[in-house]
LOLUMFI-905900 format. One record per residue (C-alpha): residue number from 1; residue in one letter; x, y, z. Coordinates in steps of 0.001 Angstrom, whole numbers, plus 500000, padded with zeros to 6 digits. Each point is the difference from the previous one (the first is absolute). Last residue first. Layout:
<nodes>
(NUM; 'A'; (X; Y; Z)),
...
</nodes>
This chain:
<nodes>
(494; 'X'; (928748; 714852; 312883)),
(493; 'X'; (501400; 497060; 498234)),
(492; 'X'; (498157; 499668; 496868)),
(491; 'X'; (501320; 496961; 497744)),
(490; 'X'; (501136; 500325; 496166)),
(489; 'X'; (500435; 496852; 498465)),
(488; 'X'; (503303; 498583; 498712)),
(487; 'X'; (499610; 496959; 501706)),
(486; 'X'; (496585; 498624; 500869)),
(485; 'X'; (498098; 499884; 503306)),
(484; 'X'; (498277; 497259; 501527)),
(483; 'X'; (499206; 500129; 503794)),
(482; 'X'; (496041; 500568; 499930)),
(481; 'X'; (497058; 502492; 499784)),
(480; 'X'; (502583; 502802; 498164)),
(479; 'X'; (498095; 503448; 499838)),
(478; 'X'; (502943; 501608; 499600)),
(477; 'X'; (499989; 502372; 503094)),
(476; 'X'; (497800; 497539; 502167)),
(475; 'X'; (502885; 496914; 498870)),
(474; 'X'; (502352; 502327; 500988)),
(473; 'X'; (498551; 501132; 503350)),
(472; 'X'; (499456; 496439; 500971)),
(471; 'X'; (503510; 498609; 499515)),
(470; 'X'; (501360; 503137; 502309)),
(469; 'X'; (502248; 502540; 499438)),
(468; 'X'; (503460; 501545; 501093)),
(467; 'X'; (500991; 499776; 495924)),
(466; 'X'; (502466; 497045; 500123)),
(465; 'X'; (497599; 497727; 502314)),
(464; 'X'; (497388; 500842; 497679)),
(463; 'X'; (501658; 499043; 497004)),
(462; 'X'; (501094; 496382; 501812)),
(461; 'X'; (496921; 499297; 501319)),
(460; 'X'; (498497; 500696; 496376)),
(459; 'X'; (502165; 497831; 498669)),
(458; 'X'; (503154; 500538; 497476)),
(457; 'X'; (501671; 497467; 497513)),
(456; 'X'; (500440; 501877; 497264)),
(455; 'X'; (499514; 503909; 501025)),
(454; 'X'; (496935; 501771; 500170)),
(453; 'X'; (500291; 503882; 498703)),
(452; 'X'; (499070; 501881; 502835)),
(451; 'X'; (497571; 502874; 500846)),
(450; 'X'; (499309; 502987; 502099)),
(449; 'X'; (497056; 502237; 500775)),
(448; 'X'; (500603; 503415; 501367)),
(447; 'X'; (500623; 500407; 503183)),
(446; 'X'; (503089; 502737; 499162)),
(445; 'X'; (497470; 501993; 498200)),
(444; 'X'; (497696; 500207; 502668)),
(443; 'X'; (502291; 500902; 502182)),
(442; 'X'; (501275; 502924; 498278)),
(441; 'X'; (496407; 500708; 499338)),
(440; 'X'; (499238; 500502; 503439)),
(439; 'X'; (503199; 501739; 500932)),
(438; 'X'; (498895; 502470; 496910)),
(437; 'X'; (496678; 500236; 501681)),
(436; 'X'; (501483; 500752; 503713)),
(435; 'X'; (502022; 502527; 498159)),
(434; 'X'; (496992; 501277; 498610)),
(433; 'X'; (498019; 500050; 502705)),
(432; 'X'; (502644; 501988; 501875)),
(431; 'X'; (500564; 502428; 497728)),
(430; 'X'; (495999; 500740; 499667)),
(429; 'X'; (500316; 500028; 504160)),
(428; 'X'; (503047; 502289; 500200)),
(427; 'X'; (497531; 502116; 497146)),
(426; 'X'; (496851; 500411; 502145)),
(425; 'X'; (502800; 501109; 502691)),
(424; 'X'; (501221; 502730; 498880)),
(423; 'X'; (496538; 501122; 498357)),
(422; 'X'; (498241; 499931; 503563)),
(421; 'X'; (502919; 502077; 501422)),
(420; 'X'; (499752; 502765; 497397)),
(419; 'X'; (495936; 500301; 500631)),
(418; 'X'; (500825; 500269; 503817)),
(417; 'X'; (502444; 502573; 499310)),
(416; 'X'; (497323; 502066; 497669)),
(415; 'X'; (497069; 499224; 502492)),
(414; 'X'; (502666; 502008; 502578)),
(413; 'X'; (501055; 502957; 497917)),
(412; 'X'; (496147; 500167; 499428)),
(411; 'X'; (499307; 500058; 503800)),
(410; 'X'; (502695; 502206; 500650)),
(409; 'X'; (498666; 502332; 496813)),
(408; 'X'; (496776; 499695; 502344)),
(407; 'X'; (501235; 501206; 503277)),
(406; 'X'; (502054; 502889; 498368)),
(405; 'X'; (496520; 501292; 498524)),
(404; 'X'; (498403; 499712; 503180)),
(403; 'X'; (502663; 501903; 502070)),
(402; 'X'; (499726; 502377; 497394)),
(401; 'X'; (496205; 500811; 500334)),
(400; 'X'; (500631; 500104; 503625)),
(399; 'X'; (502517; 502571; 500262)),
(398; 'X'; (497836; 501703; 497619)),
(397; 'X'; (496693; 500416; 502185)),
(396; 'X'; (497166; 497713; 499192)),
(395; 'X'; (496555; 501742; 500902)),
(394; 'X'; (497388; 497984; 501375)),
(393; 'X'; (497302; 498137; 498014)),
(392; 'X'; (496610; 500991; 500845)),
(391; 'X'; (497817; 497198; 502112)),
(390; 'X'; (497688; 497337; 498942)),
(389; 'X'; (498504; 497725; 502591)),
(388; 'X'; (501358; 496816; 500407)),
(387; 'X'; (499107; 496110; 500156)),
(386; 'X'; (502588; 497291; 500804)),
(385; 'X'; (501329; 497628; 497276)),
(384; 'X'; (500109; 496057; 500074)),
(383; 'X'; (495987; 499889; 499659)),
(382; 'X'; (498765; 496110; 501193)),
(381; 'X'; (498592; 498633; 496694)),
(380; 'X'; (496811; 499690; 499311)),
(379; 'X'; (498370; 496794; 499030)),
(378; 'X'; (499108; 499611; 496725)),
(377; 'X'; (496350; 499696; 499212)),
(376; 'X'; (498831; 496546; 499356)),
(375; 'X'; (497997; 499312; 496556)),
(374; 'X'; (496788; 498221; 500726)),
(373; 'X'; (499065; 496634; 497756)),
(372; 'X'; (497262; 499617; 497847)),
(371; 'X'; (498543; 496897; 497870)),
(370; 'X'; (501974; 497417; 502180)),
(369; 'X'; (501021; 496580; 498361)),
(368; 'X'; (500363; 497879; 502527)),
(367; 'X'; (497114; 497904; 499281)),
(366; 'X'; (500885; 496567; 501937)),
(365; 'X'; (501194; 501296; 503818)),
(364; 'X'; (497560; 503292; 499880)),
(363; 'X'; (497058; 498292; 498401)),
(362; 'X'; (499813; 496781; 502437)),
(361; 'X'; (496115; 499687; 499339)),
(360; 'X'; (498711; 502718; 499153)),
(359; 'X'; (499016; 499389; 496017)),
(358; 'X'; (498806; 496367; 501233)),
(357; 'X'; (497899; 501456; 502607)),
(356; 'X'; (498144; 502142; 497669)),
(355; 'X'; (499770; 497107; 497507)),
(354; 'X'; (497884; 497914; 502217)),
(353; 'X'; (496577; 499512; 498889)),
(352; 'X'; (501816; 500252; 496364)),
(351; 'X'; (502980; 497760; 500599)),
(350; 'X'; (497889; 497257; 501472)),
(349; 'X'; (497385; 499948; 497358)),
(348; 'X'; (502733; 499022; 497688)),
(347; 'X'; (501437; 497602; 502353)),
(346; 'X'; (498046; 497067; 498546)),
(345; 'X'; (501329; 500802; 496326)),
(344; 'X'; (503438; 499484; 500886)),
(343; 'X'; (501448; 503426; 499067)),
(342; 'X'; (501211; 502232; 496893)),
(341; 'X'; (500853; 502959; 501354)),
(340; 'X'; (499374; 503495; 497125)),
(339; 'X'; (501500; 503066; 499876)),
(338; 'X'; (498322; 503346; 499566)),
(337; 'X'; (502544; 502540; 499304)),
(336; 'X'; (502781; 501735; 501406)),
(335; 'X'; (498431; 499371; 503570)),
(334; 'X'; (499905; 497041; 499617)),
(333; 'X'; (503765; 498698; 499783)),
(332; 'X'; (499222; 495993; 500986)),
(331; 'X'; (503312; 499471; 502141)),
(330; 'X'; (501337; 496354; 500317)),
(329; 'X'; (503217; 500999; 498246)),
(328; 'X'; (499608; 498870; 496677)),
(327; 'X'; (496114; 500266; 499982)),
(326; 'X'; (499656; 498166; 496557)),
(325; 'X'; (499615; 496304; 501619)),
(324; 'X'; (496533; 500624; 501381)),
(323; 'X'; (498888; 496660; 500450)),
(322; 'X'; (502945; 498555; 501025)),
(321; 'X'; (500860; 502865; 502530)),
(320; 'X'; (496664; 499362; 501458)),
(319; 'X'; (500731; 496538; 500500)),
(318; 'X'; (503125; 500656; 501275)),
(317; 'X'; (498537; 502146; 502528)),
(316; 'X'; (497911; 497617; 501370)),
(315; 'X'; (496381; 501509; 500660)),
(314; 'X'; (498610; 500897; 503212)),
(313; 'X'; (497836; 502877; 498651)),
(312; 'X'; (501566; 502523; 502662)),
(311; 'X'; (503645; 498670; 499606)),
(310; 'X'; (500086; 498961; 496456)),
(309; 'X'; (498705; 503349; 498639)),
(308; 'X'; (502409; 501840; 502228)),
(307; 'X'; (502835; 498241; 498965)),
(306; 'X'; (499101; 500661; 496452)),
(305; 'X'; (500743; 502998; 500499)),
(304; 'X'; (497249; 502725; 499286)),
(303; 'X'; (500369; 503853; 497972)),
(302; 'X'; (496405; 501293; 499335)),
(301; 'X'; (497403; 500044; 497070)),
(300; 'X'; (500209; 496328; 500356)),
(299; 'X'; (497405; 497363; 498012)),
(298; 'X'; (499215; 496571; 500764)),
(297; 'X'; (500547; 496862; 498168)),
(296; 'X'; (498490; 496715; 499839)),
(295; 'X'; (501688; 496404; 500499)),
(294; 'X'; (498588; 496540; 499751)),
(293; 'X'; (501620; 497276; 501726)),
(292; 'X'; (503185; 498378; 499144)),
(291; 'X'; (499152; 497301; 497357)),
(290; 'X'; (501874; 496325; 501255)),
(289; 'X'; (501999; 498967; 497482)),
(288; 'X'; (502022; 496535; 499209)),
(287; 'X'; (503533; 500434; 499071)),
(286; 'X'; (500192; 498601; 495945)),
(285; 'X'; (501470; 496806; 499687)),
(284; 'X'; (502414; 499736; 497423)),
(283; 'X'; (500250; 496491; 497841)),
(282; 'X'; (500634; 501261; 496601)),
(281; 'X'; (496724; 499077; 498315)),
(280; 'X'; (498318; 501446; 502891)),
(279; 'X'; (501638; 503502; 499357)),
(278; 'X'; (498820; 499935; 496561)),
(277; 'X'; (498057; 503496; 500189)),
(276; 'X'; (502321; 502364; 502205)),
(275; 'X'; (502819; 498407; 498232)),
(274; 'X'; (499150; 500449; 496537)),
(273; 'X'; (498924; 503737; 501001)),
(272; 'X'; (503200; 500115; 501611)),
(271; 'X'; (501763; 498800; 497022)),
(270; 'X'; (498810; 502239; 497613)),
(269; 'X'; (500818; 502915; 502313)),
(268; 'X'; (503388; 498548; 500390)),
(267; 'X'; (500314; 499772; 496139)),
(266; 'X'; (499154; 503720; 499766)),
(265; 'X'; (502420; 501618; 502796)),
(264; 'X'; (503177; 497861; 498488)),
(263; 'X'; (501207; 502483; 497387)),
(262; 'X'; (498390; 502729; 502867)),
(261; 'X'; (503244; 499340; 502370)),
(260; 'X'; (502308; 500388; 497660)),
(259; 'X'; (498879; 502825; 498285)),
(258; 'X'; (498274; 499927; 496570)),
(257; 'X'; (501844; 500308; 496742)),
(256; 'X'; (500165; 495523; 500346)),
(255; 'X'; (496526; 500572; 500318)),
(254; 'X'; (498997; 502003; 496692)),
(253; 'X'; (499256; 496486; 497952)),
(252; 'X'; (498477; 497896; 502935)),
(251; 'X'; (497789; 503474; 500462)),
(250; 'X'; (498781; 500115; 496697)),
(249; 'X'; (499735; 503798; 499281)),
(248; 'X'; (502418; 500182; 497001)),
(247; 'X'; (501330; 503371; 499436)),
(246; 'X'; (503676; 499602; 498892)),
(245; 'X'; (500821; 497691; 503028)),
(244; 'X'; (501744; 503516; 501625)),
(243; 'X'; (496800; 501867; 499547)),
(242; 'X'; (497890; 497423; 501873)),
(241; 'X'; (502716; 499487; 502835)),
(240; 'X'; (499612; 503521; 500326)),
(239; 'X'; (496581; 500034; 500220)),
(238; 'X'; (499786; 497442; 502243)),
(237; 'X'; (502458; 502354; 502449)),
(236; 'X'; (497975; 502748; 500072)),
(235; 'X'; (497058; 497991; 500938)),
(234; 'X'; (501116; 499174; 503208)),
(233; 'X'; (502041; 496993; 501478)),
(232; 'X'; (497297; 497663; 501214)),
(231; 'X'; (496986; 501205; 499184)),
(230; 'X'; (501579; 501027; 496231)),
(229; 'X'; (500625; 495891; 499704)),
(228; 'X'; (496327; 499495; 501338)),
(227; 'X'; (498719; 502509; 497393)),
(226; 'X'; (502581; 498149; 497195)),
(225; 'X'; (498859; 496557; 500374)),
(224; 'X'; (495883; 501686; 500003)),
(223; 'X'; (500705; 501464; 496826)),
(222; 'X'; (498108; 502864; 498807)),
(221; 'X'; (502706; 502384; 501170)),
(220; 'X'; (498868; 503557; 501006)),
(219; 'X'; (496353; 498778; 500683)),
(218; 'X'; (501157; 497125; 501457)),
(217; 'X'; (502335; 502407; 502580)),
(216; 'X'; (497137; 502168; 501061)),
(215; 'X'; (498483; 497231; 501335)),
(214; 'X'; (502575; 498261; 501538)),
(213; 'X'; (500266; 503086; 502382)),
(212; 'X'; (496006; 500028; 500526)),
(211; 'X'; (499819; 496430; 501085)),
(210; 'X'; (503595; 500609; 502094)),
(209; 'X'; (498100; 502956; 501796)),
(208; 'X'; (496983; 497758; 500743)),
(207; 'X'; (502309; 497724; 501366)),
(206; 'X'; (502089; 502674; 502121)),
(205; 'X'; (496679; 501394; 501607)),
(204; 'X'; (498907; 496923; 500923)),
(203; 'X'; (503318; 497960; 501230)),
(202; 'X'; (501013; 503523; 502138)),
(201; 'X'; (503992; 499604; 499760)),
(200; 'X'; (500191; 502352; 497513)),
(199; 'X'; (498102; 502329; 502052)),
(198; 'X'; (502803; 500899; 501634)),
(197; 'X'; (498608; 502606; 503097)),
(196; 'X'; (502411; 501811; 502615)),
(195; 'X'; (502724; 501000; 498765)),
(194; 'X'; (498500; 500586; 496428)),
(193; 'X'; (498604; 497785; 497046)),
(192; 'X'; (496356; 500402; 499122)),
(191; 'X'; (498856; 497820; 496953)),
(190; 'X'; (498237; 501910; 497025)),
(189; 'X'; (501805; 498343; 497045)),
(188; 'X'; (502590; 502312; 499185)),
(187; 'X'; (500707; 500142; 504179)),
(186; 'X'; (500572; 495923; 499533)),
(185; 'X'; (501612; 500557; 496503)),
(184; 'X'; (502435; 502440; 502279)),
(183; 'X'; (500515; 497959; 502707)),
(182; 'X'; (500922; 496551; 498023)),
(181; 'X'; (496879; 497741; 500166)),
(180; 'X'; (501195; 496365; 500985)),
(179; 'X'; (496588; 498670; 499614)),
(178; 'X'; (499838; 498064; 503752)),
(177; 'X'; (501413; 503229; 501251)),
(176; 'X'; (503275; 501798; 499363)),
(175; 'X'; (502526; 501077; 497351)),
(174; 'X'; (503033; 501380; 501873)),
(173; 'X'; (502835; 498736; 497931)),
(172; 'X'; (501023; 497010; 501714)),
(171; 'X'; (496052; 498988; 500088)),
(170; 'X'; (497871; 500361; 503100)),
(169; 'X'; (497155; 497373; 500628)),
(168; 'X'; (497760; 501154; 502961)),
(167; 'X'; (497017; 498898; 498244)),
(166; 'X'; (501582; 496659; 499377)),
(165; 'X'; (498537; 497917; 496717)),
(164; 'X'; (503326; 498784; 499241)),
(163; 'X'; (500423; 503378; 498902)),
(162; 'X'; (500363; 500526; 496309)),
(161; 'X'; (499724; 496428; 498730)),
(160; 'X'; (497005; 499419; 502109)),
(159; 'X'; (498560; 503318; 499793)),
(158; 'X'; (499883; 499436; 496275)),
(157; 'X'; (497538; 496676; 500317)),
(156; 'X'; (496650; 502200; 500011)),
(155; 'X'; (501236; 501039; 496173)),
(154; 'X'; (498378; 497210; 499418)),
(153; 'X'; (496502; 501355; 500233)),
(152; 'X'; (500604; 502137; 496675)),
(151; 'X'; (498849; 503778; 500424)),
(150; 'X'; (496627; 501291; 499803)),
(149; 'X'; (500745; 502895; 502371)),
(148; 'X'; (498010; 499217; 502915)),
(147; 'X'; (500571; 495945; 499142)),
(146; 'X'; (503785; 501281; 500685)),
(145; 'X'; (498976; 501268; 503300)),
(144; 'X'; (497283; 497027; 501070)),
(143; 'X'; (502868; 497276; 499069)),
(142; 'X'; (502404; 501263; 501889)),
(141; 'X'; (497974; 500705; 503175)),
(140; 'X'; (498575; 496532; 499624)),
(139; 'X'; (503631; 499065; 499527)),
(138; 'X'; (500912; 500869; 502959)),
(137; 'X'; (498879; 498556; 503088)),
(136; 'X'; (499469; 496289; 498753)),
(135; 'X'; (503341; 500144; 497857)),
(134; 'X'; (501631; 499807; 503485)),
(133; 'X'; (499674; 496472; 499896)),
(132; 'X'; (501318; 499425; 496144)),
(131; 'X'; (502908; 502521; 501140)),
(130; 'X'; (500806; 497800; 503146)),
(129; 'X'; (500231; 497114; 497943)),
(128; 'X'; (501889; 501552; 497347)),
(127; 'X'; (502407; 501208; 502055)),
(126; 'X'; (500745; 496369; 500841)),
(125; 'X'; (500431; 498410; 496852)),
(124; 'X'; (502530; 503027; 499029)),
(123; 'X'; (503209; 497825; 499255)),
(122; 'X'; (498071; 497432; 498558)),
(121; 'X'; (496227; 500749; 498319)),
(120; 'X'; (500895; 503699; 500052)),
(119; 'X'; (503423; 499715; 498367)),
(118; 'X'; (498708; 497121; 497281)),
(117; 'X'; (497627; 502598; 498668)),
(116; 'X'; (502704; 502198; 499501)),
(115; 'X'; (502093; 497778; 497990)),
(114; 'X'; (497226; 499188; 497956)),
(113; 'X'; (499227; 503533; 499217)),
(112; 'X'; (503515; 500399; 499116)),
(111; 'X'; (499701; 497002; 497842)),
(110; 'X'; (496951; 500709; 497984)),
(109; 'X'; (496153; 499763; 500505)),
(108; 'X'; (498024; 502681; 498875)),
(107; 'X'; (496754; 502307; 502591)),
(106; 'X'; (498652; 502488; 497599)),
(105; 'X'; (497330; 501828; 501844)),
(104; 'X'; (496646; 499439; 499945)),
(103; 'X'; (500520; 497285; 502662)),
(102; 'X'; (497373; 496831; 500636)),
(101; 'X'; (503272; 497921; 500213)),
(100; 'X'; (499669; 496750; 497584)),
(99; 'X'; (503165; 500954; 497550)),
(98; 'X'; (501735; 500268; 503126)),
(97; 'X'; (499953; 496548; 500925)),
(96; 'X'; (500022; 498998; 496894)),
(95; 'X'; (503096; 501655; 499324)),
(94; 'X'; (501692; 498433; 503750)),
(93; 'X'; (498778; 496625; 498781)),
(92; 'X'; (501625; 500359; 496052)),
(91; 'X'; (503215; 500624; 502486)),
(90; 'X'; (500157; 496940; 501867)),
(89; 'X'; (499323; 499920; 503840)),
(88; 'X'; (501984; 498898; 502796)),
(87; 'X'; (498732; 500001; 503477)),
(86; 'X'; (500384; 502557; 502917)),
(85; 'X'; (501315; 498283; 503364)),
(84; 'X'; (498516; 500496; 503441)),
(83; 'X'; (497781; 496865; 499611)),
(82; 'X'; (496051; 500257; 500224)),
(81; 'X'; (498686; 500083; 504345)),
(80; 'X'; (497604; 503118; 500125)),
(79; 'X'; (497567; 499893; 502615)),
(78; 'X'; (502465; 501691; 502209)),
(77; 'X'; (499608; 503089; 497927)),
(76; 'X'; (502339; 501857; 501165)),
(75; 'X'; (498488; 503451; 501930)),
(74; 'X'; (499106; 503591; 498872)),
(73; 'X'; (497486; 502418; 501526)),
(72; 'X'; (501320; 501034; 503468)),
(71; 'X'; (503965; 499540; 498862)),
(70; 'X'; (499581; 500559; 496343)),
(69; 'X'; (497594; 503459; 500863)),
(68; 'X'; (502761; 501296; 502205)),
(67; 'X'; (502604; 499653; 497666)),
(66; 'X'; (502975; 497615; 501545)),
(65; 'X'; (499375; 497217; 497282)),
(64; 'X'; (500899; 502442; 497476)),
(63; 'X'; (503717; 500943; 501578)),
(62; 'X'; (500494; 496362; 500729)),
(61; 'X'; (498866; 498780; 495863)),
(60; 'X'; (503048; 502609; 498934)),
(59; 'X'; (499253; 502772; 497623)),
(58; 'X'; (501971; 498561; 496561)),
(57; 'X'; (497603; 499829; 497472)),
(56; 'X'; (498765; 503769; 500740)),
(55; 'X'; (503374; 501060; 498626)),
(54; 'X'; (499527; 498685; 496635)),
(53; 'X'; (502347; 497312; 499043)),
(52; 'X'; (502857; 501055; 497608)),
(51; 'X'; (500169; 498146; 496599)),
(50; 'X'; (502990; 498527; 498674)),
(49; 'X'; (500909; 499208; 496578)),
(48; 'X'; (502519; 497171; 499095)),
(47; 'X'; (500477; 498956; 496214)),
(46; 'X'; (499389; 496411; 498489)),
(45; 'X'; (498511; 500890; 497377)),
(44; 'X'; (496506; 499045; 501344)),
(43; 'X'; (500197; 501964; 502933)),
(42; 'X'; (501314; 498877; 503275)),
(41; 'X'; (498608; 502026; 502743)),
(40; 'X'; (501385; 501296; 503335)),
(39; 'X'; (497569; 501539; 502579)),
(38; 'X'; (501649; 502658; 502383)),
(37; 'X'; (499204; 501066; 503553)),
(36; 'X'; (500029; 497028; 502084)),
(35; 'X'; (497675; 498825; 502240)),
(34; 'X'; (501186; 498482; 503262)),
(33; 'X'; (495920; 499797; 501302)),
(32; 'X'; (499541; 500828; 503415)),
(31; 'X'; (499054; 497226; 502053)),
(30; 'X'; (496270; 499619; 501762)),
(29; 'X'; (499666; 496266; 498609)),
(28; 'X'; (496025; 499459; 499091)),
(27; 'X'; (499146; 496689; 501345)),
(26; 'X'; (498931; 497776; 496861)),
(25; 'X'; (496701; 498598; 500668)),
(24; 'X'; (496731; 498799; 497967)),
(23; 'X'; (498891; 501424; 497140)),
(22; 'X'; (497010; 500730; 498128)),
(21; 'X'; (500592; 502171; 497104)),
(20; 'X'; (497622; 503246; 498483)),
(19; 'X'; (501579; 501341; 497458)),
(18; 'X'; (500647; 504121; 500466)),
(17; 'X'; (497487; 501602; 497512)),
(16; 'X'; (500895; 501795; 496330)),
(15; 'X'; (497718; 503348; 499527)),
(14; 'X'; (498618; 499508; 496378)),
(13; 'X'; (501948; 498809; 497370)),
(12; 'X'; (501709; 501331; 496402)),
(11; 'X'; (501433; 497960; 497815)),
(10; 'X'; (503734; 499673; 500710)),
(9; 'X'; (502770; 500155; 497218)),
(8; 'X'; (503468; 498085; 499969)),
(7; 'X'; (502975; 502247; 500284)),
(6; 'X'; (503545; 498068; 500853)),
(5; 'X'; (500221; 496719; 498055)),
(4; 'X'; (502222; 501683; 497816)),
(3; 'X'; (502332; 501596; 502901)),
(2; 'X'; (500780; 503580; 499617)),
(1; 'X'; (503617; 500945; 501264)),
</nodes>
């Protein structure tokens, strides 16, 4: 359904900048948000459509505020004291509003967009808060990979709606990282993905992969809509929805041809730009920030645990994980290639005067992983036969020879008997089984369910009493919850 107030054209902007408020406290609630997964809209013939919420809309505010960075770097902002509620605006404000964004892309007011706007300034008012704080450590990163491949600054606001901006953000189909990169566009795109490395999760790597992925898909699509719409569900599935609207490549004309989730993925990366530059106007406090130090990296030609970086440059090892969130199980794989730590940049110096003693340091209980291991040789057995020498065979006279033959037509006569014997009585025991089986059946047949036509007048007391029963088992036979029964029904008695 295409609204008429639905496309509006933006001039083109420079990089858009958060709004700089002064407030004074609202403490920041730690609950998870009860978001739901659907948006219903009314459109202007009266007709229902509903839009599915993207998956990064619903991470829960207690899962983000347990990140290591939000709990060193992240606090309320007790300065902070506007109203927990989100005002009303008209509609012509919301298009101004928009209208005013420094964007290059097209950023139109309708109702959908509406409706999502309203989720992040109510429902989401939180999440927000914590994403406007933790803004501070990413978007420079953002902003420095899509500047790297002269792509729109706004697209900054897509880990938002795709993770909640949570580098350890895993989607229900296995997308990870704060860009969601599925594992083979992550591999397609030069990101390492094995047992021991996910460099998905890496929020440099991954951001200048997501530059270079959007990319590619302006130059297949010229439409900035339809490259975050192809971001979101693949660009397979645009150009379906472009074939089945009989070409057009207006995304509010293909999306009802797009899937559900993507039909909504373009007004709630409207919104979130809206949000992430009107959040005064709306009453959210962002958390406040304090920058984590400066980090550095060092490179590995060998295989290290974390552990052992911690332990001899006295480093938390949540820290360490934080900063290196690709290492999925703590192990940087040198030896397979050079690999690189990233670090606090004061222990830099540490981890080169003593990187010997890091690469020793509790090896054989954290590196288990032996390069060669020595076969054991059976043990031999204890011989069960005695030694002899060789000597001729003897003569056999004939009295012998025919006491041997007469030995072994015994023996056959005797394996023949035996053979007999077993057959006798593998066939007793068929006959029995079988007449145990017809017995079986026989009894079977004679517990076989009964029922009863119900009389005029009759009660269940008085049916059971008649059939050596009980109330209970009748009404558990006939699924009967109370006393009433009906005349000329049939009833189950066994």
């Amino acid at each position: 359904m295409i609204y008429n107030n639905m496309i509006r054209k933006i001039g083109k902007g420079m990089k858009s900048l958060l709004p700089i408020c002064i407030f004074t406290a609202m403490p920041l609630a730690i609950n998870a948000q009860n978001v739901d997964d659907e948006i219903t809209v009314i459109d202007p013939n009266g007709q229902q459509e509903v839009f599915e919420v993207p998956e990064g809309m619903t991470s829960e505010v207690d899962s983000l505020l347990k990140l290591y960075h939000t709990q060193m770097y992240l606090t309320p902002d007790d300065d902070c004291s506007y109203r927990d509620e989100n005002p009303y605006f008209s509609e012509e404000v919301y298009k101004e509003r928009l209208m005013r964004m420094p964007t290059i892309m097209e950023m139109p007011y309708n109702e959908v967009v509406r409706k999502f706007i309203d989720r992040y300034a109510s429902r989401m008012r939180r999440a927000v808060g914590y994403w406007l704080g933790a803004s501070n450590f990413y978007m420079p990163i953002f902003e420095q990979a899509l500047e790297t491949y002269n792509m729109p600054l706004e697209l900054r606001y897509l880990p938002v709606i795709e993770s909640g901006l949570s580098p350890k953000a895993t989607s229900r189909v296995g997308a990870a990282g704060l860009w969601q990169f599925m594992l083979v566009t992550g591999k397609q795109y030069g990101l390492t993905v094995n047992s021991l490395v996910d460099e998905r999760r890496d929020p440099i790597k991954s951001s200048y992969a997501a530059a270079h992925f959007l990319s590619d898909l302006y130059k297949i699509f010229g439409d900035w809509n339809l490259v975050i719409a192809a971001y979101n569900c693949g660009p397979e599935n645009v150009n379906r929805a472009i074939h089945r609207a009989g070409g057009e490549r207006d995304y509010w004309k293909i999306y009802p041809y797009l899937p559900k989730e993507t039909r909504g993925y373009v007004p709630a990366f409207i919104a979130a730009n809206y949000i992430m530059n009107y959040y005064c106007e709306h009453n959210i406090c962002p958390m406040r920030t304090q920058l984590p130090a400066k980090s550095d990296t060092v490179m590995v030609t060998r295989d290290v645990h974390l552990k052992q970086v911690a332990a001899v440059c006295q480093l938390s090892l949540e820290e360490l994980r934080e900063l290196n969130p690709q290492y999925r199980r703590d192990i940087v794989n040198g030896t397979s290639g050079p690999s690189i730590i990233r670090l606090p940049e004061l222990a830099v110096n540490t981890f080169i005067d003593y990187e010997d003693s890091i690469y020793n340091y509790n090896t054989e209980t954290l590196l288990t992983k032996r390069s060669e291991v020595a076969i054991e040789e059976a043990k031999p057995e204890v011989m069960r036969y005695t030694a002899t020498t060789y000597t001729a065979p003897r003569q056999v006279s004939r009295h012998e020879r025919r006491a041997a033959v007469a030995s072994s037509k015994s023996s056959r006569h005797e394996r023949r008997l035996a053979r007999e014997d077993r057959r006798h009585k593998g066939k007793a025991d068929r006959e029995d089984r079988s007449s145990r089986r017809q017995k079986g059946k026989g009894k079977a047949k004679r517990e076989v369910s009964q029922s009863i036509t119900i009389k005029e007048g009759q009660t269940l007391s008085q049916i059971a009493r008649k059939n050596n029963t009980t109330v209970e088992k009748l009404r558990k036979l006939n699924g009967i919850k109370g006393s009433n029964i009906r005349a000329g029904k049939k009833l189950k008695v066994k």
